[in-house]
C-alpha positions as CSV (number, residue, x, y, z in Angstrom):
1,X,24.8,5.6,22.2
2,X,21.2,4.8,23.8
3,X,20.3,3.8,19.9
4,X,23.1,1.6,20.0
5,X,22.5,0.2,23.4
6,X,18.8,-0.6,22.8
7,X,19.3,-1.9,19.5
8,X,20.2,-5.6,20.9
9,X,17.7,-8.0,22.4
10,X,20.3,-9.2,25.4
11,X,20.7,-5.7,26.6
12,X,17.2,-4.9,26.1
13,X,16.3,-7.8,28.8
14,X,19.4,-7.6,30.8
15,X,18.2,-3.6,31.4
16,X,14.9,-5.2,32.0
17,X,15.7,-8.1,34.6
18,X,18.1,-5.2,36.4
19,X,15.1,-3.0,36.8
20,X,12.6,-5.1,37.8
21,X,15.2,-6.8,40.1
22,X,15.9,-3.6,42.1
23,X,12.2,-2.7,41.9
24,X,11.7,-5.6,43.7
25,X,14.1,-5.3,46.1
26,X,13.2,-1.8,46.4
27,X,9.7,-3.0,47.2
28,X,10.7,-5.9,49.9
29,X,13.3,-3.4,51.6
30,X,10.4,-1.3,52.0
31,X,8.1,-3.3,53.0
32,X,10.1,-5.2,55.6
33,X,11.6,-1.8,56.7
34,X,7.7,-0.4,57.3
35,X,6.6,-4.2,58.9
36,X,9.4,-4.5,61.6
37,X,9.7,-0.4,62.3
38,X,7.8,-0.7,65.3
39,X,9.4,-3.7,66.5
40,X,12.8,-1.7,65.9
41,X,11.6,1.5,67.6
42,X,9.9,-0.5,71.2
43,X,13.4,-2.5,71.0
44,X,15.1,1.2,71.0
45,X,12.9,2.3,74.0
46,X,13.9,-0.8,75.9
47,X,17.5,0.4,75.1
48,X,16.9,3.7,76.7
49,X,15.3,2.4,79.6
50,X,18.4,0.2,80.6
51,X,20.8,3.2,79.6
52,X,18.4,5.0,82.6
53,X,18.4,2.7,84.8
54,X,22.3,2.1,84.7
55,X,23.1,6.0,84.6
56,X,20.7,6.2,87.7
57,X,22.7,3.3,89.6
58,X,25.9,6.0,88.9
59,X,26.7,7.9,92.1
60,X,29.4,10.5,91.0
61,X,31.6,12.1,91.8
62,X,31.7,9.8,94.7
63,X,32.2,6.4,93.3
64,X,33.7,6.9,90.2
65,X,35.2,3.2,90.9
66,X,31.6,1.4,90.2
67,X,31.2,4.0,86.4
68,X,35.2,2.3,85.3
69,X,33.7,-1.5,86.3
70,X,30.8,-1.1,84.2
71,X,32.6,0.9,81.9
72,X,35.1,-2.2,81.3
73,X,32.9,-4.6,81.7
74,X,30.4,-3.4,79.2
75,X,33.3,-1.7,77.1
76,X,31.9,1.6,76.9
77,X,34.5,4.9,76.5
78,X,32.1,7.6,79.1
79,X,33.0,11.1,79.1
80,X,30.7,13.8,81.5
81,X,30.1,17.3,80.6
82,X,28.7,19.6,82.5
83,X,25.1,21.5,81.4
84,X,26.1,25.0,81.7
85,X,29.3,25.1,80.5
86,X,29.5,22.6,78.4
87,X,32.9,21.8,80.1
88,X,34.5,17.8,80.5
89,X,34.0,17.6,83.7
90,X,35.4,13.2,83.8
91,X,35.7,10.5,81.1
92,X,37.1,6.7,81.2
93,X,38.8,5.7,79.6
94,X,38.9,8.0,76.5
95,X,37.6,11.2,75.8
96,X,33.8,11.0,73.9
97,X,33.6,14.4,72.1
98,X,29.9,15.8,71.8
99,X,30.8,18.3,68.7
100,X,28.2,18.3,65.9
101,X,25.7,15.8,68.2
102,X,23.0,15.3,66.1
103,X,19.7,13.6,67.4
104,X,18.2,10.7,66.1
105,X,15.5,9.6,68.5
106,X,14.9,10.5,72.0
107,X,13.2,8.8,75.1
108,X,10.5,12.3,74.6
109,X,9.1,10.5,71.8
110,X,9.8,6.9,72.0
111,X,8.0,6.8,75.8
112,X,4.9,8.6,74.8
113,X,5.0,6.0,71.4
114,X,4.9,2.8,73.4
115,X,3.4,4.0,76.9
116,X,7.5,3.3,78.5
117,X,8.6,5.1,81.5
118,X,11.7,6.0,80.7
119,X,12.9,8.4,84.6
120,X,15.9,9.8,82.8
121,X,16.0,11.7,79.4
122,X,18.0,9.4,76.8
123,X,19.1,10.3,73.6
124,X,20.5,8.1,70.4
125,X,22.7,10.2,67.8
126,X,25.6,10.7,66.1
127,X,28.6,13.4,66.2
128,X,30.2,15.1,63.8
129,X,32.9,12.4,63.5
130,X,30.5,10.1,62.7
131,X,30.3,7.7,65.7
132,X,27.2,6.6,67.2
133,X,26.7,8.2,70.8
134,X,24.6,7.6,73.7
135,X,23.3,10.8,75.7
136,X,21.6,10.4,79.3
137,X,20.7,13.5,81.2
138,X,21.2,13.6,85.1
139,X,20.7,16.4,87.2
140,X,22.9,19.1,85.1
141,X,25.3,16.7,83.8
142,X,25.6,15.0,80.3
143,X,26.6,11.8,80.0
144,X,28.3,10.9,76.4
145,X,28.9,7.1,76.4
146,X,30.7,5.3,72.7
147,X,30.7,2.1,72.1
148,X,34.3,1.5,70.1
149,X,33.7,0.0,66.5
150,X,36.4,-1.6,64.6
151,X,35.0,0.0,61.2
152,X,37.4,-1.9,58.9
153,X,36.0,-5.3,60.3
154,X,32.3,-3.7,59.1
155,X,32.7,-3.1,55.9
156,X,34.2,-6.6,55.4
157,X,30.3,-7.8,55.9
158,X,29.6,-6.0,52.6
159,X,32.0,-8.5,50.7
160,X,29.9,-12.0,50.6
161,X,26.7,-10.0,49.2
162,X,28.8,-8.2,46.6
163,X,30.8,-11.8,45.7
164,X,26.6,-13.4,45.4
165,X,25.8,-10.0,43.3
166,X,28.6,-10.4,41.0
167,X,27.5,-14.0,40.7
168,X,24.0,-13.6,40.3
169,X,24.5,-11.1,37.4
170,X,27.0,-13.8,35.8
171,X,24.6,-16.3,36.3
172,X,21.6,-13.9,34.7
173,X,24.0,-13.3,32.0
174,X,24.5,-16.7,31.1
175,X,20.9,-17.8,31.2
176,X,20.1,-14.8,29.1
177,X,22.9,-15.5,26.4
178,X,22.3,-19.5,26.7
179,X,18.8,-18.9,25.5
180,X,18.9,-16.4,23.2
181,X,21.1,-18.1,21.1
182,X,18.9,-19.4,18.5
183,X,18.1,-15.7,17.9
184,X,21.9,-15.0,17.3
185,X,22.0,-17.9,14.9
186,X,19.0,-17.0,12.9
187,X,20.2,-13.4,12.9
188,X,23.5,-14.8,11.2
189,X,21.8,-17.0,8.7
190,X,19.8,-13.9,7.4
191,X,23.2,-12.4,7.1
192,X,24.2,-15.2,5.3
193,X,20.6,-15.6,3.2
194,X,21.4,-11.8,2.1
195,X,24.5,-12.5,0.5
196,X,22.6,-15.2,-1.5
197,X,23.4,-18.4,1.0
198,X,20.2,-21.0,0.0
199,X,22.3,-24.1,1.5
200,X,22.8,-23.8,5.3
201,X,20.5,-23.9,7.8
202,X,19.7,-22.5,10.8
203,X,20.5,-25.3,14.1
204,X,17.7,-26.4,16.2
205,X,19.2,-26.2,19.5
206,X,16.5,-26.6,21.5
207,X,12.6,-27.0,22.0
208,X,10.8,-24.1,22.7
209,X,9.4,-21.4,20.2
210,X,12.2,-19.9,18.9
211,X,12.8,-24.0,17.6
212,X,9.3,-23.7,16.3
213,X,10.8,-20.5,14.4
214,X,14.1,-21.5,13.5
215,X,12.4,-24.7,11.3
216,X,9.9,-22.0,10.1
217,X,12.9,-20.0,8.8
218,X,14.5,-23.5,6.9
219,X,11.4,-24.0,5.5
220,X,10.7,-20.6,4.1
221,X,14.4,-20.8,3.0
222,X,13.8,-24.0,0.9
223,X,11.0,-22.8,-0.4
224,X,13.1,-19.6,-1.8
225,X,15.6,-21.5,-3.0
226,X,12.7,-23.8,-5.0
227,X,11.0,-21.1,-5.7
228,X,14.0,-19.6,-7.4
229,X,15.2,-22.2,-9.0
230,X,11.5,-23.3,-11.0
231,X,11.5,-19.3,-12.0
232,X,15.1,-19.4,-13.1
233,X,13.5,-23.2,-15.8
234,X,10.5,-21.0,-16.4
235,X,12.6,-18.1,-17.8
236,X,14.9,-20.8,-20.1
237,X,11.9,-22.4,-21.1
238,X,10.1,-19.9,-22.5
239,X,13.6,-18.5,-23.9
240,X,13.8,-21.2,-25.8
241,X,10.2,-21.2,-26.4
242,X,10.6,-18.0,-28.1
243,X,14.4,-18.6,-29.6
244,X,13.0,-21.7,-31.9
245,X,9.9,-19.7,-33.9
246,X,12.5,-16.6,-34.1
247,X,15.4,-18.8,-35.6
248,X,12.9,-20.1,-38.1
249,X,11.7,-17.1,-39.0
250,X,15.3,-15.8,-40.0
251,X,15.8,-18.7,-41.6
252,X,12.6,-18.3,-43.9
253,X,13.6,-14.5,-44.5
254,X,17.0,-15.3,-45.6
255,X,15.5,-17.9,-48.1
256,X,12.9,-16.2,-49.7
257,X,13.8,-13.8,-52.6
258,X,15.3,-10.1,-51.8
259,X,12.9,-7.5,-50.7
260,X,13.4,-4.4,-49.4
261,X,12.1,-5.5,-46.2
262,X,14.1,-8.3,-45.8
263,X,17.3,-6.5,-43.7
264,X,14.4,-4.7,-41.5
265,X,12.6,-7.8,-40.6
266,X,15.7,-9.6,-39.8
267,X,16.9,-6.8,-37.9
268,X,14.1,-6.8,-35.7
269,X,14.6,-10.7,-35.0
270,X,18.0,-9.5,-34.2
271,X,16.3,-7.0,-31.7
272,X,14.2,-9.3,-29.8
273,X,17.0,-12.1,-29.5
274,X,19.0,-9.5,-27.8
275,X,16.0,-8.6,-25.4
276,X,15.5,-12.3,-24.6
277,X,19.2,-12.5,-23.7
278,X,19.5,-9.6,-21.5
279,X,16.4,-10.3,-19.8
280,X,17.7,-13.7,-19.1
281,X,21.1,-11.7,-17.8
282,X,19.3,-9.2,-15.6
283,X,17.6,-12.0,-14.0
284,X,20.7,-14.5,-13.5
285,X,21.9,-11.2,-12.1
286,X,20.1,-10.5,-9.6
287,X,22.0,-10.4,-6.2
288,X,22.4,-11.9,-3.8
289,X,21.5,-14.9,-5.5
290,X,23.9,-14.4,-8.5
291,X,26.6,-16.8,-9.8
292,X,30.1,-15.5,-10.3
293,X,33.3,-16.9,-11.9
294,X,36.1,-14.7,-9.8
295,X,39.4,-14.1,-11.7
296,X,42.5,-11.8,-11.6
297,X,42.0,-9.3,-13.9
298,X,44.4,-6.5,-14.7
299,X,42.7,-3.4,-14.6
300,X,44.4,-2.0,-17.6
301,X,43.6,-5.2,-19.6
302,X,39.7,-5.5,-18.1
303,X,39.2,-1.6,-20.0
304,X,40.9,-2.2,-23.1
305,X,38.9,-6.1,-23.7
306,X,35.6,-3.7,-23.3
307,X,36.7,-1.2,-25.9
308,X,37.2,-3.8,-28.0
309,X,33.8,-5.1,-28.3
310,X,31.9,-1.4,-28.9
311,X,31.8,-0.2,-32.1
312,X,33.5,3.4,-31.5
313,X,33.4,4.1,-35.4
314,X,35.1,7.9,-34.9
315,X,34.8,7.7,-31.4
316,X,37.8,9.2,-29.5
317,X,39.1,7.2,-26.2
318,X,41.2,9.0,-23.8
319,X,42.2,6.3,-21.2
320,X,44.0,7.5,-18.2
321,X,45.3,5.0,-15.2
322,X,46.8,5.8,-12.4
323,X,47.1,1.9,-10.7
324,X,48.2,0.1,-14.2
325,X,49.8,-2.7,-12.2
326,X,46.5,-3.2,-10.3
327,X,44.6,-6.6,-9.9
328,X,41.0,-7.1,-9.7
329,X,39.6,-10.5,-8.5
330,X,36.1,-10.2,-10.8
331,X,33.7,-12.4,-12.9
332,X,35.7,-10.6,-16.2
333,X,33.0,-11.8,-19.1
334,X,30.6,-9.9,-16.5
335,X,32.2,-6.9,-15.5
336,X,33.2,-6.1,-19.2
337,X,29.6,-6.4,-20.0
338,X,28.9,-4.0,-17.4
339,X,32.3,-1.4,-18.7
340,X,31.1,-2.0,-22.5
341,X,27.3,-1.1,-22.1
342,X,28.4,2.3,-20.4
343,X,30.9,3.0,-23.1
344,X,28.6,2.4,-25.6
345,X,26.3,4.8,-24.0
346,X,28.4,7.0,-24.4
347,X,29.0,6.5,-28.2
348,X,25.5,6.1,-29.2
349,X,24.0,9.1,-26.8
350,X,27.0,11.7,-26.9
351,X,28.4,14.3,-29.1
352,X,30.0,13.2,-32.1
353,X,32.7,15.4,-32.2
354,X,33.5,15.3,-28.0
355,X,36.3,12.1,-27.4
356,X,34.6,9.9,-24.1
357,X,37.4,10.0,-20.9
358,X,38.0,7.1,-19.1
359,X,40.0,7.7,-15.9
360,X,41.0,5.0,-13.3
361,X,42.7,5.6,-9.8
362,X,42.4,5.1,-5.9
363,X,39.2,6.3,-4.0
364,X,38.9,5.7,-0.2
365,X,40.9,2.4,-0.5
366,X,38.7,1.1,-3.4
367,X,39.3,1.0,-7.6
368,X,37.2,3.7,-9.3
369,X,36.8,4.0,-13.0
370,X,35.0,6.9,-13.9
371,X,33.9,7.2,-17.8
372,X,33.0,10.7,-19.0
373,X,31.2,12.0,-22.1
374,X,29.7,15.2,-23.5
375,X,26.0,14.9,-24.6
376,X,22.8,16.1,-24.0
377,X,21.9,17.7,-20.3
378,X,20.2,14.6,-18.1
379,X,17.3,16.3,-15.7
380,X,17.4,15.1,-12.3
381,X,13.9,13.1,-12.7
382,X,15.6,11.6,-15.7
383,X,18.7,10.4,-13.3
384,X,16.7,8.7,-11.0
385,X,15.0,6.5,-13.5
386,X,18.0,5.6,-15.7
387,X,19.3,2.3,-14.0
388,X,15.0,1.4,-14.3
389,X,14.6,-1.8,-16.3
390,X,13.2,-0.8,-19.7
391,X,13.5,3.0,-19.4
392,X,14.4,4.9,-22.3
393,X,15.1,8.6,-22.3
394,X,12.7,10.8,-24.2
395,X,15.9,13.2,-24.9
396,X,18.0,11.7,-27.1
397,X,21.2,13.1,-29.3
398,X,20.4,10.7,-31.6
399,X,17.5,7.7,-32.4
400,X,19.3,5.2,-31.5
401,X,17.2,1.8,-31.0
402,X,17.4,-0.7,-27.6
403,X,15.2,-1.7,-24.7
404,X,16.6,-0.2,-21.5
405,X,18.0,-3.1,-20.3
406,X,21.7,-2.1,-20.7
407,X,22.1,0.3,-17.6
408,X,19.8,-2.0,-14.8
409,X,22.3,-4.8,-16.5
410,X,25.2,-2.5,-15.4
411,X,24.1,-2.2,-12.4
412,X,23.2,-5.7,-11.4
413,X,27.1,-6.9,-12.4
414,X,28.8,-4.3,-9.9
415,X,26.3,-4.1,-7.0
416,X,26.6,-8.4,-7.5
417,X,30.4,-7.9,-7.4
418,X,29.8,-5.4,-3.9
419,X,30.3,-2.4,-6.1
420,X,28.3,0.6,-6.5
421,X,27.7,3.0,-9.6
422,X,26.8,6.5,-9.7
423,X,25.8,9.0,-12.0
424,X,27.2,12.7,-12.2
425,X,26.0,15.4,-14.4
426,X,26.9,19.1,-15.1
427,X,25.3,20.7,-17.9
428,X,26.3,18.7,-21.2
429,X,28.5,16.3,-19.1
430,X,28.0,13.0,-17.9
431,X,30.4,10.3,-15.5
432,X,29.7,7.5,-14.4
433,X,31.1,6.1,-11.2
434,X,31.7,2.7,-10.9
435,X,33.6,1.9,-7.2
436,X,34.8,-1.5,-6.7
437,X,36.2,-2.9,-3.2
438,X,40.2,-3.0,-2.6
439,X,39.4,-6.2,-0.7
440,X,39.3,-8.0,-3.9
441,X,42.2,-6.2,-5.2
442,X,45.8,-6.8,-5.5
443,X,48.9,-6.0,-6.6
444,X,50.4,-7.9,-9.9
């Protein structure tokens, strides 16, 4: 979760601004606090001094009518217990219970802090209740005086600081989001530039930096797209560069008398119009920046249009399809280059006597069409390196001629269609895995 948290910009500064906010406050608390402590502590002697004074004005028992008028008028609740015993000896007009009185500060300290005579000793603490309580010592009685708090009304002051909290942090959080949009919207249009998007472009919406950035990003995006599109003439140039000489050349080896050459030279003019094909392919190909032509393709139809164009001589095909009724949106021409290049894989490179399995079903609410064949074991080096433009595996069944383009080819068409391909081998077998989204499925 912390990975998760930390891995966004807004919360990364909103957890920033929060800390250094209650640093801060921390900070001017304390500071304040420290600054006005003395002011807070002479204002607490003065307190005491008065609460002396009035006690010593006090003449009880005998005029107990003089402690309920100042009592009234200064709306205190006194209650006298005596030293010894600890006894209530009078209170007006409510009983102040001692229990649990704990001592804050005391006249001891506070006179011998500020140079104040305080003549009585005077105590500030709290019981175990939690009201605030007044102690004076007279002769051998204790005098508890409470002033009556109406608690409810207190914590109502809390409420206007919460409500300017709760609006300050909407406030941050606006200000935050407000100018960190541009960062949203570039992070989008990479999103976008991934999936091969060289149109849009990101909106300047204001006039700072990340402006200065955002035009950066449209630039570097124009460039890509120019870039791309002057390699994309290149490679038809020289194509057809290399297409005219080659046609000509066939054309002279067919007219000139037969040799016993001729089939072999014209074969490998065959062989290198293929290569120039299929390297113009892979690079039309490669995603994101590849054109498809989505149709709805039945699945059962898609497989059997690929078998069609390998040359399986002998070959057995043992088809099995679980979803027969199953749609495909796909580029079909693509995607049956893709099947066909596999299949015929699997002629050229496996055992002649072993049939190739072709099995197509549900897997984790995608379309997977595994195709299986018996052959020679592939080493795990060797597995890594297959889908590698212009590999060629030095363990081969038979000698069977190409340029290792057919398998990076493969690849290309299904990871350009959001697919993925895998190879499996044990021992002499060999699947491959081709998983296609459900997304762009449905149901005929």
């Amino acid at each position: 979760m912390y990975k998760r948290f930390t891995s966004y910009l807004y919360y990364k500064i909103a957890l920033l601004v929060m800390i250094f906010s209650i640093a801060l406050i921390a900070l001017i608390f304390f500071v304040v606090d420290y600054y006005y402590t003395d002011q807070d502590t002479i204002l607490d002697a003065h307190e005491m001094y008065f609460y002396s004074q009035l006690i010593d004005t006090w003449q009880f028992p005998r005029d107990t009518t003089k402690i309920k008028s100042d009592a009234e008028n200064l709306q205190y609740h006194i209650s006298i217990y005596d030293e010894q015993n600890k006894s209530l000896v009078w209170s007006y007009p409510e009983i102040v219970t001692p229990e649990g009185y704990i001592i804050f500060t005391d006249s001891n300290d506070l006179s011998t802090i500020h140079n104040i005579h305080i003549p009585l000793y005077v105590s500030f603490g709290e019981n175990i209740y939690g009201d605030n309580l007044t102690s004076i010592k007279k002769n051998d009685l204790y005098y508890f005086l409470l002033i009556p708090q109406n608690y409810t009304s207190e914590y109502i002051n809390y409420i206007p600081p919460f409500v300017l909290v709760l609006l300050f942090i909407y406030g941050l959080n606006y200000f935050i989001q407000f100018n960190l949009q541009p960062i949203k919207l570039m992070k989008k249009r990479i999103y976008a530039l991934r999936k091969g998007n060289l149109i849009d472009e990101v909106p300047i919406i204001s006039n700072d930096e990340l402006a200065d950035l955002s035009r950066a990003m449209n630039k570097m995006i124009k460039d890509i797209k120019n870039l791309l599109g002057e390699k994309q003439q290149l490679l038809l140039d020289v194509s057809h560069e290399l297409r005219s000489p080659l046609a000509r050349m066939r054309l002279l080896i067919e007219m000139i008398p037969e040799h016993k050459n001729q089939k072999k030279l014209i074969g490998e003019i065959i062989f290198l119009e293929g290569m120039i094909s299929n390297l113009l392919l892979s690079d039309k190909l490669s995603i994101p920046y590849s054109n498809l032509e989505y149709e709805k393709v039945k699945i059962n139809h898609l497989i059997q249009k690929a078998l069609d164009v390998v040359n399986l001589g002998k070959k057995q095909v043992n088809i099995t399809n679980t979803i027969k009724n199953e749609y495909i949106n796909i580029d079909e021409t693509k995607m049956i280059i893709a099947i066909r290049n596999i299949i015929d894989n699997a002629v050229k490179y496996g055992a002649s006597l072993e049939p190739i399995t072709i099995i197509i079903n549900q897997y984790k609410n995608n379309i997977k069409i595994s195709i299986q064949s018996i052959g020679s074991p592939i080493s795990e080096s060797e597995k890594n390196n297959l889908f590698k433009p212009f590999y060629r595996s030095p363990n081969k069944m038979n000698n069977e001629s190409g340029f290792g383009l057919g398998l990076t080819i493969c690849k290309k068409i299904i990871e350009a269609h959001a697919g993925t391909i895998d190879l499996v081998t044990k021992n002499t077998k060999t699947c491959f895995n081709i998983v296609l989204p459900q997304s762009r499925a449905s149901k005929g």
